[in-house]
LUMMIPA-693110 format. One record per residue (C-alpha): x, y, z; residue in three letters; residue number from 1. Coordinates in steps of 0.1 Angstrom, whole numbers, plus 5000, padded with zeros to 4 digits. Each point is the difference from the previous one (the first is absolute). Example, Ala and Ser with C-alpha at 12.3 -4.5 7.8 and 13.67 -1.06 7.14 Angstrom:
BEGIN
+------+-------+------+-----+-----+
| east | north |   up | res |   n |
+------+-------+------+-----+-----+
| 5123 |  4955 | 5078 | ALA |   1 |
| 5014 |  5034 | 4993 | SER |   2 |
+------+-------+------+-----+-----+
end
This chain:
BEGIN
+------+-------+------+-----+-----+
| east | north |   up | res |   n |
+------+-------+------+-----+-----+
| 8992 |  1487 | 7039 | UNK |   1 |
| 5020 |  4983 | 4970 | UNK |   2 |
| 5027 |  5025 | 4986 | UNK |   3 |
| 4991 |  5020 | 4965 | UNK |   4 |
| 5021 |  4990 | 4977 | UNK |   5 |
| 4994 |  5004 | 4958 | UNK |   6 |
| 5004 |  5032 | 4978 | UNK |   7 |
| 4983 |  5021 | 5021 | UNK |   8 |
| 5014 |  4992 | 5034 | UNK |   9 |
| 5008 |  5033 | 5019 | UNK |  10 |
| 4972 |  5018 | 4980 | UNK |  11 |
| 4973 |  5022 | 5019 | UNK |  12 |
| 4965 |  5002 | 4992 | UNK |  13 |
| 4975 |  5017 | 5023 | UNK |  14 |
| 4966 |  4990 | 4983 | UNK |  15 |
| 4963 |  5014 | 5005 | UNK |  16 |
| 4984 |  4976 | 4981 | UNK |  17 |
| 4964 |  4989 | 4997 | UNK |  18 |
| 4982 |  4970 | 4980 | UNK |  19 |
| 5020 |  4976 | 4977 | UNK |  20 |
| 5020 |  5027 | 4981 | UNK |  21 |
| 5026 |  5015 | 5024 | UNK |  22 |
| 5007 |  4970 | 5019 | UNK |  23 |
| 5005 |  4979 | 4967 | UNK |  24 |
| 5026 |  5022 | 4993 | UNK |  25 |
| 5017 |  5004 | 5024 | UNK |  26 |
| 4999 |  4965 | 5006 | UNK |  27 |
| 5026 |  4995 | 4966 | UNK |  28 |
| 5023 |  5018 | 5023 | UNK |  29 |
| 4997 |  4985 | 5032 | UNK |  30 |
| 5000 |  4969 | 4984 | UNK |  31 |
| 5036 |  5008 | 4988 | UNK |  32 |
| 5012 |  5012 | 5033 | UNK |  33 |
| 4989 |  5034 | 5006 | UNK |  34 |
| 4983 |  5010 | 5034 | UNK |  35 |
| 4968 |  5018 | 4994 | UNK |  36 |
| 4979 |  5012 | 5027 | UNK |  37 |
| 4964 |  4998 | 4990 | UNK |  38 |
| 4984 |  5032 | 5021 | UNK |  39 |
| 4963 |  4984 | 5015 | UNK |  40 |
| 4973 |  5013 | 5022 | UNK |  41 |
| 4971 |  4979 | 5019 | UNK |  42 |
| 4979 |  5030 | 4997 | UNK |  43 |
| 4998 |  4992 | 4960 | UNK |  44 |
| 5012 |  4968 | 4997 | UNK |  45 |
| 5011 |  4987 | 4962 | UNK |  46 |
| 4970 |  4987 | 4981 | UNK |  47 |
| 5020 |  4971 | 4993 | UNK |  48 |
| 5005 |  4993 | 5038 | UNK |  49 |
| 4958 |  5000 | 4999 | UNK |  50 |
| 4995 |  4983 | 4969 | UNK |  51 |
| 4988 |  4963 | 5002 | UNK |  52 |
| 5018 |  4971 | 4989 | UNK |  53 |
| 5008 |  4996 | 5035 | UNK |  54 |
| 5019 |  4973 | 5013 | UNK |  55 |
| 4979 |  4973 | 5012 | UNK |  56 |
| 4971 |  5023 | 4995 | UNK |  57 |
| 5004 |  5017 | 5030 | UNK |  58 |
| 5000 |  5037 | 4996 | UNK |  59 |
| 5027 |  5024 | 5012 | UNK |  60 |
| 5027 |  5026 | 4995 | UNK |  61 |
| 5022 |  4981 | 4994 | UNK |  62 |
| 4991 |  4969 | 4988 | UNK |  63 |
| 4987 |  5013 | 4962 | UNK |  64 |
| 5016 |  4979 | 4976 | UNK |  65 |
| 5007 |  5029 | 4972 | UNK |  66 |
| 5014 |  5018 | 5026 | UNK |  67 |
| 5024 |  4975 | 5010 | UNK |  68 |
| 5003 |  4984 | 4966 | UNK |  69 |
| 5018 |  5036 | 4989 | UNK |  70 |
| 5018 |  5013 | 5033 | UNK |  71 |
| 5026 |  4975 | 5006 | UNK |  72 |
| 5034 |  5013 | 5010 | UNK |  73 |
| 4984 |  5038 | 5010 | UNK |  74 |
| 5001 |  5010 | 5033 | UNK |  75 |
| 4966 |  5020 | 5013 | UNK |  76 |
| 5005 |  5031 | 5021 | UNK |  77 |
| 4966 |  5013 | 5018 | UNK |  78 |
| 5000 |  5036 | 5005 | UNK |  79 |
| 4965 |  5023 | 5001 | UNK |  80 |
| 5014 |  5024 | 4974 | UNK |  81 |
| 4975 |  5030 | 5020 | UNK |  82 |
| 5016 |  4997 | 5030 | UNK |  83 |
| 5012 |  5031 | 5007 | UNK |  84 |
| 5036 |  4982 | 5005 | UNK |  85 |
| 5001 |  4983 | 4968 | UNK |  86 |
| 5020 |  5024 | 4977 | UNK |  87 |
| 5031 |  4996 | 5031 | UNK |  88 |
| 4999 |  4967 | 4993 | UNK |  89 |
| 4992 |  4998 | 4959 | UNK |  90 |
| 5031 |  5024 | 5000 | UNK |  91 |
| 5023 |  4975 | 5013 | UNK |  92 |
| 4988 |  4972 | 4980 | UNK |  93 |
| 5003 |  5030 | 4968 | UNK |  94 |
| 5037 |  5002 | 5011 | UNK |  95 |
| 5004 |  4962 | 5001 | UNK |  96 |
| 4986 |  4992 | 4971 | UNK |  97 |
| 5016 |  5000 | 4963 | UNK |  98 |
| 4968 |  4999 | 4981 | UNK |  99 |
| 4965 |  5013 | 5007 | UNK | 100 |
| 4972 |  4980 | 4982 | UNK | 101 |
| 4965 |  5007 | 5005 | UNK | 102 |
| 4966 |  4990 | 4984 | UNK | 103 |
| 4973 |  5021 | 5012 | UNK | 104 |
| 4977 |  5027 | 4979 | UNK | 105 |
| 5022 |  5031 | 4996 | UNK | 106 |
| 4994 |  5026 | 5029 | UNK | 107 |
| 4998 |  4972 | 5028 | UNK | 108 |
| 5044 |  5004 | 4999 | UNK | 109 |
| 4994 |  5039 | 5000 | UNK | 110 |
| 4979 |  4999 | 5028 | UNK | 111 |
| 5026 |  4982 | 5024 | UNK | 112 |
| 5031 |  5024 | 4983 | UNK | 113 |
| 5012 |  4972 | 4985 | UNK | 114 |
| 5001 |  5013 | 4963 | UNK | 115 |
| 5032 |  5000 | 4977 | UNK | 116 |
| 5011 |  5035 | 5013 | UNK | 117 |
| 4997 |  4995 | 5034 | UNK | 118 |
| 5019 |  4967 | 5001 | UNK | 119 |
| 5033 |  5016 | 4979 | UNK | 120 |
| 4996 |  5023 | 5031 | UNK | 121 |
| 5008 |  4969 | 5021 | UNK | 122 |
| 5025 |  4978 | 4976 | UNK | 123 |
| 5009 |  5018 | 4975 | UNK | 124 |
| 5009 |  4967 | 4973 | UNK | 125 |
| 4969 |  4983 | 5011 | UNK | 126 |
| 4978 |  4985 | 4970 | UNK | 127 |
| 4964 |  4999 | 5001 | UNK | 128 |
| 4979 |  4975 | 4982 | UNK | 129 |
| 4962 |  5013 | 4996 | UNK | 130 |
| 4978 |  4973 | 4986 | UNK | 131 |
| 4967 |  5014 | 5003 | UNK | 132 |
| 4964 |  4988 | 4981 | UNK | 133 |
| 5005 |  5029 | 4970 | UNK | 134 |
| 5035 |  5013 | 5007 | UNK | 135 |
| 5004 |  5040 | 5026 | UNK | 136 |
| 4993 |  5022 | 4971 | UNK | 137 |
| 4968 |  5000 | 4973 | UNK | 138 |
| 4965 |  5005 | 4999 | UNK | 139 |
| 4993 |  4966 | 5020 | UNK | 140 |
| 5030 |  5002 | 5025 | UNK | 141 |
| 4976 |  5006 | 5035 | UNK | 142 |
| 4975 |  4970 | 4984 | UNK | 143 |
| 5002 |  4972 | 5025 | UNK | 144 |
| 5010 |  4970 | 4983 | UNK | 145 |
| 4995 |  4963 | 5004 | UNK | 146 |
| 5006 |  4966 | 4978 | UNK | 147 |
| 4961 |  4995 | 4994 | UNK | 148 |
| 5001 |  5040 | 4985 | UNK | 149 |
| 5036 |  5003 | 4982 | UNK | 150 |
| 4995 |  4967 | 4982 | UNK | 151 |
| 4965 |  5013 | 4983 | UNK | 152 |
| 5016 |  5034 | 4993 | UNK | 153 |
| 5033 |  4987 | 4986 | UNK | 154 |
| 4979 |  4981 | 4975 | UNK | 155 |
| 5008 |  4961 | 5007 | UNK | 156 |
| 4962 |  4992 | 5003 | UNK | 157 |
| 4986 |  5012 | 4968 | UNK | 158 |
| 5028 |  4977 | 4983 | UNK | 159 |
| 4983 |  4967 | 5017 | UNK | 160 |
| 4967 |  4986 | 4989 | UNK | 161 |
| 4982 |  4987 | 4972 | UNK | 162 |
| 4992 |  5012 | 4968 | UNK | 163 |
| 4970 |  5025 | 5007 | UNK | 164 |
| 5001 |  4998 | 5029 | UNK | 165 |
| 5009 |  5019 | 5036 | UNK | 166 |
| 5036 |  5002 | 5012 | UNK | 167 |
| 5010 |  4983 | 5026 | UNK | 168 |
| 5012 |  5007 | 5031 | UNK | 169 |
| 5039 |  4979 | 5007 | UNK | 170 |
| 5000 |  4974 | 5023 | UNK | 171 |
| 5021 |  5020 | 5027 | UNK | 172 |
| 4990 |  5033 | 5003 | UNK | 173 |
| 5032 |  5014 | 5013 | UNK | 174 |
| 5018 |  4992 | 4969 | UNK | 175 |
| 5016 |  5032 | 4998 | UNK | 176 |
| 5020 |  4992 | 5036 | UNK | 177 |
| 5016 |  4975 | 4983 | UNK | 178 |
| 5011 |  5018 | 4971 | UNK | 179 |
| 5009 |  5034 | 5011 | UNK | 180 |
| 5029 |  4982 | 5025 | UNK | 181 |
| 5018 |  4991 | 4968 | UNK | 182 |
| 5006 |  5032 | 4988 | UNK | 183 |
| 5003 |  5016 | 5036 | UNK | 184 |
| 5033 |  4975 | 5007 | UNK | 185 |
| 5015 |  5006 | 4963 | UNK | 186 |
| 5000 |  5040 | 5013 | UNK | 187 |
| 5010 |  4998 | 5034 | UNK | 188 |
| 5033 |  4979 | 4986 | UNK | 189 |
| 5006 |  5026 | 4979 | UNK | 190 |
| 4995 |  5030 | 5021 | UNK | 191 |
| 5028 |  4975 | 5023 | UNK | 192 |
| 5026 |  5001 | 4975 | UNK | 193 |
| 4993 |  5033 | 4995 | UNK | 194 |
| 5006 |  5011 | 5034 | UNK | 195 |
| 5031 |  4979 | 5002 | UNK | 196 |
| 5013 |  5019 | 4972 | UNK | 197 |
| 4991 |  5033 | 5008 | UNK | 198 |
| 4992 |  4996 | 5036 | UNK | 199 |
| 4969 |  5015 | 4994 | UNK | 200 |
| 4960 |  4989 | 5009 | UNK | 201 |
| 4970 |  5004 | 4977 | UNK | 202 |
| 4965 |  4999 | 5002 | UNK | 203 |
| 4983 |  4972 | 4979 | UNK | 204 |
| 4963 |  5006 | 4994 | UNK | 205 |
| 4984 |  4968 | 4986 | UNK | 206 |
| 4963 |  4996 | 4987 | UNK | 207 |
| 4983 |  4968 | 5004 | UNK | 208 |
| 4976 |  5012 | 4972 | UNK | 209 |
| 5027 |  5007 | 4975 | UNK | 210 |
| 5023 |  4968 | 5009 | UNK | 211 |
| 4964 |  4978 | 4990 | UNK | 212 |
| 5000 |  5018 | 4969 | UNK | 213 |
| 5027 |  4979 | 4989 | UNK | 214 |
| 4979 |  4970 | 5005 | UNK | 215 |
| 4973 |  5010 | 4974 | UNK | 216 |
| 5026 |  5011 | 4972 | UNK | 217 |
| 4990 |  4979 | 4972 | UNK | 218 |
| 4965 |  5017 | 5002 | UNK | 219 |
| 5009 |  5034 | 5005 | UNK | 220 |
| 5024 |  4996 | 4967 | UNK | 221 |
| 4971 |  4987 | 4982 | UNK | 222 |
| 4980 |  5030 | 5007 | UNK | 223 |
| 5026 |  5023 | 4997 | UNK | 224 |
| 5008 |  4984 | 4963 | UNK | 225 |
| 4963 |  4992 | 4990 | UNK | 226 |
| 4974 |  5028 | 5021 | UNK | 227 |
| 4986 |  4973 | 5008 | UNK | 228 |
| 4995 |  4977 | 5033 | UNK | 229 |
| 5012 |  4967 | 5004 | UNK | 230 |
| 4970 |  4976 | 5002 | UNK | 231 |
| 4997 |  4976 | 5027 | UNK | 232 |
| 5009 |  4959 | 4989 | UNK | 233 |
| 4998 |  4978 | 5027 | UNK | 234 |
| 5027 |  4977 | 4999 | UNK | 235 |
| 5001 |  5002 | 4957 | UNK | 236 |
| 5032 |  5016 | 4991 | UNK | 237 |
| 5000 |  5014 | 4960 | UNK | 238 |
| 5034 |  4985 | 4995 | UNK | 239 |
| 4994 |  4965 | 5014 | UNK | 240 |
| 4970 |  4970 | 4998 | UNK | 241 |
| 4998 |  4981 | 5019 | UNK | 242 |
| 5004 |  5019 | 5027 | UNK | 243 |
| 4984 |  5000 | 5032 | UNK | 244 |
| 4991 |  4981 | 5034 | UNK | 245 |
| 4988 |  4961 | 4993 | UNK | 246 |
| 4984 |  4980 | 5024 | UNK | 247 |
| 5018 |  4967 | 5013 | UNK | 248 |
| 4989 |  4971 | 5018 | UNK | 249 |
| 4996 |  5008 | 5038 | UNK | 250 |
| 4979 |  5026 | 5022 | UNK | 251 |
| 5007 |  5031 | 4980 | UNK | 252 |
| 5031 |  4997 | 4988 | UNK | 253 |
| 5011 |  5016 | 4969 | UNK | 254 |
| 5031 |  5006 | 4973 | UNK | 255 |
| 5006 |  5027 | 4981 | UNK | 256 |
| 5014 |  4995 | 4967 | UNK | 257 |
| 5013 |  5021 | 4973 | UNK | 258 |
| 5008 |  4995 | 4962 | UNK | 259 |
| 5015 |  5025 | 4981 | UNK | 260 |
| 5019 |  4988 | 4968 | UNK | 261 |
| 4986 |  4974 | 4971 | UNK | 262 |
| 5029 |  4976 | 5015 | UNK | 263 |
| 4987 |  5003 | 5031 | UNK | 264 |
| 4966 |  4991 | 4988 | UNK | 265 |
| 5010 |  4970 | 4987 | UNK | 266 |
| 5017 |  4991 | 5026 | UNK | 267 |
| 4971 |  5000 | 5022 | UNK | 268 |
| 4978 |  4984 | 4974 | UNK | 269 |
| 5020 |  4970 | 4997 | UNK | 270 |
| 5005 |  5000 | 5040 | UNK | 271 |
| 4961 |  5002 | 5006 | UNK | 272 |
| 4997 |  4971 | 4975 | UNK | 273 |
| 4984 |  5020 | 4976 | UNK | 274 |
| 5023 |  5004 | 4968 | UNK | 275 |
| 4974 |  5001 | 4979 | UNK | 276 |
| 4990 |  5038 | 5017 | UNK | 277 |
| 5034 |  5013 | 4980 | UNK | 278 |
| 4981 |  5002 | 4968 | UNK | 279 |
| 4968 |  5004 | 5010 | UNK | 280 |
| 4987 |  5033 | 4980 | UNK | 281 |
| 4985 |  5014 | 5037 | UNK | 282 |
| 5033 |  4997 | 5014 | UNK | 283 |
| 5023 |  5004 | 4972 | UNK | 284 |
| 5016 |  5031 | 5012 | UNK | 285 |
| 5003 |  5025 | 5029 | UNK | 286 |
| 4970 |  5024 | 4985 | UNK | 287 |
| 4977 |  4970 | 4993 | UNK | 288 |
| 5006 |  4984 | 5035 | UNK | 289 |
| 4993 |  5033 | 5016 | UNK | 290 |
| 4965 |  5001 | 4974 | UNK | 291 |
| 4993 |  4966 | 5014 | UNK | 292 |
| 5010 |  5005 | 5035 | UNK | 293 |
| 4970 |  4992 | 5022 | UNK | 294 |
| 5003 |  4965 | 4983 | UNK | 295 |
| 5037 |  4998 | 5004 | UNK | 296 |
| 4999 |  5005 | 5035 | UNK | 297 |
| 4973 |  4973 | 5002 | UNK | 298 |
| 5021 |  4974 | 4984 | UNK | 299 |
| 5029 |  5005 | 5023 | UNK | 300 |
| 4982 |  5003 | 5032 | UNK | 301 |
| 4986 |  4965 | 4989 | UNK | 302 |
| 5035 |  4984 | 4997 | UNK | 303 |
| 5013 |  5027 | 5032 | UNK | 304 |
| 4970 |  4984 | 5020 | UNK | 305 |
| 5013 |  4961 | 5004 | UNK | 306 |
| 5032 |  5011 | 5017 | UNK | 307 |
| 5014 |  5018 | 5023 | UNK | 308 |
| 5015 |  5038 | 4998 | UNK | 309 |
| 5034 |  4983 | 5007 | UNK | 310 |
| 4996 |  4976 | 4974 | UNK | 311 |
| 4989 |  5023 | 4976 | UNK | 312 |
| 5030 |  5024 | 5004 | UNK | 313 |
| 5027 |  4972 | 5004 | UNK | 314 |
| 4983 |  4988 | 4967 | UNK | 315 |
| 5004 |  5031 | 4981 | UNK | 316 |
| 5032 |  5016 | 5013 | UNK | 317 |
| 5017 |  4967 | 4994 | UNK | 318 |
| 4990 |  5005 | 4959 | UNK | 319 |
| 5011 |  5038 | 5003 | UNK | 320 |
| 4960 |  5015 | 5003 | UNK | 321 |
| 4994 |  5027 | 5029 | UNK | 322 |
| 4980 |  4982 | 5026 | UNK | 323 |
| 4999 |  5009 | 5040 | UNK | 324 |
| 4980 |  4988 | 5028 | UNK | 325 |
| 4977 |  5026 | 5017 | UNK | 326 |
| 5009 |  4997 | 5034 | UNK | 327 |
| 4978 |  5003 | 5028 | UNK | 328 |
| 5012 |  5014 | 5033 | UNK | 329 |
| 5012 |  4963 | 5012 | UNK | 330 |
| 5018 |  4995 | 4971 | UNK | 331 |
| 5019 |  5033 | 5005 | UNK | 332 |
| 5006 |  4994 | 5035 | UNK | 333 |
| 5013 |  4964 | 4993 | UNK | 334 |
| 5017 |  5007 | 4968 | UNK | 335 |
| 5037 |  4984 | 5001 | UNK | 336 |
| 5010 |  5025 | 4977 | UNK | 337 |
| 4996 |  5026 | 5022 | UNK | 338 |
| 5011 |  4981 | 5028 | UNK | 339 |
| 5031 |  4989 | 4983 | UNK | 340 |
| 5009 |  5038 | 5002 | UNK | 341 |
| 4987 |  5008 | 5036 | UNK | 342 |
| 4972 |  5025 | 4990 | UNK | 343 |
| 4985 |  4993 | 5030 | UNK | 344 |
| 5012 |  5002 | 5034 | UNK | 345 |
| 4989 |  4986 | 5026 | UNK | 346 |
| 5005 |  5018 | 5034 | UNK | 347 |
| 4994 |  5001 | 5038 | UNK | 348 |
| 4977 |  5026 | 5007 | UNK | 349 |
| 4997 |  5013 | 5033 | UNK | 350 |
| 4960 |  4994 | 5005 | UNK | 351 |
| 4989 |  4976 | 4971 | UNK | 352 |
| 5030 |  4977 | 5001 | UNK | 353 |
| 5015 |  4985 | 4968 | UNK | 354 |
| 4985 |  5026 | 4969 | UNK | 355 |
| 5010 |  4998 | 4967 | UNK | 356 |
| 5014 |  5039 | 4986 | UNK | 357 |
| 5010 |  5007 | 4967 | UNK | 358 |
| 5034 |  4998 | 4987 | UNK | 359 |
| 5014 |  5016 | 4970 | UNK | 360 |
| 4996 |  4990 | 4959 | UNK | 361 |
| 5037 |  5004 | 4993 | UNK | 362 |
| 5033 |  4989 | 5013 | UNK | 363 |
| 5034 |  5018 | 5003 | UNK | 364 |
| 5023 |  4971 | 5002 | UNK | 365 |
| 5025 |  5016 | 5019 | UNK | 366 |
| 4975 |  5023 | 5028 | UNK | 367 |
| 4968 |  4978 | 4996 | UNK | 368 |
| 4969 |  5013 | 5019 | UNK | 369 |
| 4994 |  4989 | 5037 | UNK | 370 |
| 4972 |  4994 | 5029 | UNK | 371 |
| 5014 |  5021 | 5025 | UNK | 372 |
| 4975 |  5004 | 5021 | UNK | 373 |
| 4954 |  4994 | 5001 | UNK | 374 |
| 4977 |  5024 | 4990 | UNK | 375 |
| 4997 |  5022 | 5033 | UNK | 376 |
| 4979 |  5003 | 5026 | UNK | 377 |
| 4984 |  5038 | 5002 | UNK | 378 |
| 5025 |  5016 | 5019 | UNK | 379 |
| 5023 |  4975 | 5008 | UNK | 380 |
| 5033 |  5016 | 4994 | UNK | 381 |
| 4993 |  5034 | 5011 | UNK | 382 |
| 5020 |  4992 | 5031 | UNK | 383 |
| 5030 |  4989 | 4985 | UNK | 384 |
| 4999 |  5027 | 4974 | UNK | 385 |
| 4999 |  5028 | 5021 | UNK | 386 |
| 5027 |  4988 | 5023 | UNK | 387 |
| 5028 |  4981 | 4978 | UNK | 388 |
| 4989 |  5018 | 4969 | UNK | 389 |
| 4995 |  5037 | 5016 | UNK | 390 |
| 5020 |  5000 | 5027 | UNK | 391 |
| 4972 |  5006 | 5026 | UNK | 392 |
| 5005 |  4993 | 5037 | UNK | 393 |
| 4973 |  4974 | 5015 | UNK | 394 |
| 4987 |  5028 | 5018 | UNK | 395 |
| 4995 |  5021 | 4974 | UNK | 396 |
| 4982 |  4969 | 4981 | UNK | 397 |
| 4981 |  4992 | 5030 | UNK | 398 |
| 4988 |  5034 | 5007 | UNK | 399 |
| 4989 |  5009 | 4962 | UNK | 400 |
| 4981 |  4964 | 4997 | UNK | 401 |
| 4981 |  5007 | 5036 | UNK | 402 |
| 4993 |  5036 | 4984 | UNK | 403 |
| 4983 |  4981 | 4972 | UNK | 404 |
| 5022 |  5008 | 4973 | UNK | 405 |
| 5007 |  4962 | 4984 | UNK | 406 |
| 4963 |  4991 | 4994 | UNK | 407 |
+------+-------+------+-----+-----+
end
């Protein structure tokens, strides 16, 4: 296995994860050189292991494509956490570790002894990161949560739709995975440099609800300043027209384009070829184009129509107007920017061959991110964990496995 290098090599993460939200954030670590060991069973396998795309639409553990997509460079240790030799074992791996993360409803930790107190007990300096649906304390703390449920209840849906209409639901219902592992990494790097300051651990209790809440701000302050709620507008904007999604020439392909200022405006009129729209009494100014949208949107989508989403926003950003091509999945996947700066990386998986993971959206110029190592197999480093990580004799390994411990 390729050496860890980065920011984070020699850092210790022992990780009880589950869906997209613990192993995403881990994954800014081990993507920076720490070693985390994801903690797995085959008796409840990750819904991400089962969930379909599948590669080459063949179904399996471990051929899921989210579950790949998100686990590069995290080693998988199987253990059946109700084997009656599973707290020997989580002990050691408690002892190894420098941080504890885990993901699952509050009491599930409690169950194994695993809470905050009991690990001190172990390491005293260890820091625990908690990054449960509604965070360990609170009315709604023992509510299972998923994406499809803490999107709704953080409020993101009833901010999309139409005018009059029913909210609707966004287009990936685990949004929230995606955001909580943003605020979950900003803490755990602080509760680091606290510890190497203090040499002290923490616990960090984050709440995927709460961290979503900061996606829906601009609402929440309009009800909070107003009483009142913030209607749904499509793709209108109060401060902007136009602005919205145009169709282009080709099989549904689009551009979104936004115009905010009178320059702006008359930028885009005289790009369209339609200078004569500056003056025009419907289109005059911001609150008359928004008065007149519906035929605003018309006229653009006529001149949007006999071109192509490239064209239009090469067009427009070239004469300083907001335009941007909605990309479709192929477009993302080919997109040169984002191969320019290795978002993707492509890597030898042990079952499926070549598979594309994710890399990271930033670079450190100095430490940069690295593929280490595939998306793993369930199980497939329990072996070398437990003896060159835990000192265990083969014996010992062999003897615990044939008990049916690492299942």
């Amino acid at each position: 296995m390729k050496k860890r290098e980065g920011v984070f090599s020699g850092l210790k993460i022992l990780s009880f994860s589950w869906a997209v939200v613990g192993p995403l954030t881990m994954k800014f670590f081990a993507d920076h050189g720490a070693t985390v060991i994801r903690i797995e069973t085959s008796h409840r396998p990750c819904t991400m292991r089962s969930s379909a795309p599948y590669k080459d639409n063949q179904p399996g553990l471990n051929r899921g494509g989210y579950f790949t997509y998100y686990n590069g460079n995290i080693l998988s240790f199987a253990i059946n956490m109700n084997h009656p030799k599973a707290a020997g074992v989580t002990r050691k791996l408690v002892e190894w570790c420098d941080v504890f993360m885990e993901n699952y409803t509050p009491g599930v930790i409690e169950k194994w002894g695993l809470d905050y107190k009991s690990l001190k007990k172990i390491k005293s300096d260890i820091i625990m990161l908690r990054q449960s649906g509604y965070g360990s304390w609170g009315p709604y703390k023992n509510l299972p949560a998923f994406g499809m449920v803490l999107v709704p209840i953080a409020g993101l849906p009833n901010l999309i739709g139409w005018p009059g209409k029913e909210p609707l639901p966004v287009g990936v219902s685990a949004y929230t995975d995606c955001i909580s592992p943003r605020f979950a990494s900003a803490a755990l790097i602080a509760a680091l440099d606290h510890r190497n300051k203090t040499g002290k651990g923490q616990l960090i209790d984050v709440s995927q609800f709460e961290a979503a809440i900061s996606f829906i701000l601009p609402g929440l302050l309009e009800y909070v300043a107003t009483g009142e709620e913030p209607e749904r507008i499509g793709n209108s904007s109060p401060y902007a027209a136009p602005h919205g999604v145009y169709p282009c020439r080709g099989d549904d392909r689009w551009c979104a384009i936004a115009v905010t200022t009178e320059e702006e405006w008359q930028i885009f009129c005289r790009e369209i070829g339609r200078p004569e729209l500056i003056k025009d009494p419907r289109f005059n100014s911001l609150a008359n184009r928004k008065k007149n949208e519906e035929e605003l949107n018309r006229l653009v989508s006529e001149w949007t129509i006999k071109q192509t989403p490239e064209d239009v926003m090469t067009r427009l950003q070239k004469v300083g107007a907001a335009a941007g091509v909605v990309q479709n999945a192929a477009d993302t996947y080919k997109d040169p920017q984002l191969r320019q700066r290795n978002i993707y990386w492509p890597m030898q998986h042990a079952e499926m061959g070549e598979f594309t993971h994710l890399g990271e959206s930033f670079m450190l110029s100095k430490t940069p991110a690295q593929a280490y190592s595939p998306s793993p197999l369930l199980g497939e480093h329990t072996e070398q964990v437990c003896t060159e990580m835990l000192g265990m004799s083969d014996e010992e390994f062999v003897s615990l496995m044939q008990e049916g411990l690492f299942e």
